[in-house]
Steps between C-alpha positions, in 0.01 A plus 500: 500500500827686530610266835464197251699684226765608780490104619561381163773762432673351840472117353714617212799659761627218711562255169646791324734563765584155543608378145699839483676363780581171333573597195757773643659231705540297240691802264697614795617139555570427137601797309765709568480851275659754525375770833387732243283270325353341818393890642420658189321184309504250675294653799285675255398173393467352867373763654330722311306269280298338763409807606374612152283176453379587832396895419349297158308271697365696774536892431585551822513868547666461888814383327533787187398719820874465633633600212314851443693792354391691780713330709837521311628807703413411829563129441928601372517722759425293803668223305830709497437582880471173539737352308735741689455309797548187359833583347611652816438133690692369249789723537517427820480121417782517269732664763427298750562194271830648401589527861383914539697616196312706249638584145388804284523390152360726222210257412283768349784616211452087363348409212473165702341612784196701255468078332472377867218751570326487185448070552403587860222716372417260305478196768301743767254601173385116426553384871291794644217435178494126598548473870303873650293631212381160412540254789450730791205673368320150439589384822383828677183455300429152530593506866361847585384327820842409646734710712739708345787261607415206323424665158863650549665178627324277218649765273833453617508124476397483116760812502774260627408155329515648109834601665630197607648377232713733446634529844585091469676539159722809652581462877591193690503484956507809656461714220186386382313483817626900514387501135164350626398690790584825306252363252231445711556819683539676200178381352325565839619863521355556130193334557433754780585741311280411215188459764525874585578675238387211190730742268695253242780794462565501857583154495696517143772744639533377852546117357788639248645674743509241762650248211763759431589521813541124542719489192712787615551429877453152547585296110 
């Protein structure tokens, strides 16, 4: 009985998934808020309803399981380790795009910078909900079978299609097949992380980080 009810629960993912990915294409490509809006509402909406009317549907406890309070400590922690690294790559990528010249600007001391951070906490909260805690974990579950490099990779490719349209609106040549590839990289490094450590804060901190560092170094 509870391989039916965990067969059933799985019918209910892929079409979920699927008309949240229309329906997002179709507001990226049409609307154009404000960036607040789109991180703080816009992707609650997107991102974290879906998941909700999964958790409704289902009660899957594998997905609420990734966001324990037991793991909030250990999860910002290794998220800030993390993150560290990931703002140190892009460092290096924003000195070597501005031919090996590096600036020390007081970003810290600006009310600006505190804005920036807050809406990147805010992107890596619903991105990290929709794509690890809720995608991943289904995908680990319903394919518990298959290596550990295709759950990861499959990850990484609904990762980098929800982000496609963004990448077309912003970058043209060059720039968005660099925009691209960081993407999918990006998504690919998270994904692993998510398979070992399946912490939600982990992946919170070390996604804002990595988009500050983006906006800082590379913008």
């Amino acid at each position: 009985m509870p391989s039916k009810r965990k067969s059933a629960d799985h019918l209910i993912f892929w079409p979920l998934v699927i008309l949240t990915l229309i329906i997002w294409f179709f507001y990226r490509s049409i609307f154009q808020f404000p960036v607040w809006f789109d991180e703080i509402i816009g992707k609650a909406i997107f991102f974290g309803l879906p998941v909700w009317v999964y958790l409704q549907l289902t009660r899957s406890g594998q997905i609420v399981e990734t966001l324990a309070p037991t793991k909030i400590n250990s999860g910002l922690l290794l998220g800030i380790a993390i993150g560290g690294l990931y703002g140190f790559a892009g460092l290096i990528m924003g000195a070597l795009n501005a031919g090996g010249r590096m600036l020390l600007v007081p970003l810290f001391l600006s009310t600006q910078f505190w804005w920036e951070f807050f809406l990147a906490l805010m992107t890596a909260m619903w991105e990290t909900l929709f794509f690890f805690s809720f995608i991943m974990t289904v995908i680990r579950e319903k394919g518990r079978y298959w290596p550990l490099a295709g759950q990861v990779i499959l990850t990484a490719l609904i990762f980098f299609v929800f982000h496609l349209p963004n990448s077309l609106l912003r970058f043209t040549g060059p720039a968005l097949m660099t925009q691209l590839l960081l993407m999918f990289l990006f998504g690919l490094g998270q994904a692993l992380l998510f398979a070992r450590w399946r912490n939600f804060y982990t992946l919170v901190i070390s996604h804002a980080v990595w988009g500050m560092a983006l906006l800082i170094h590379l913008s």
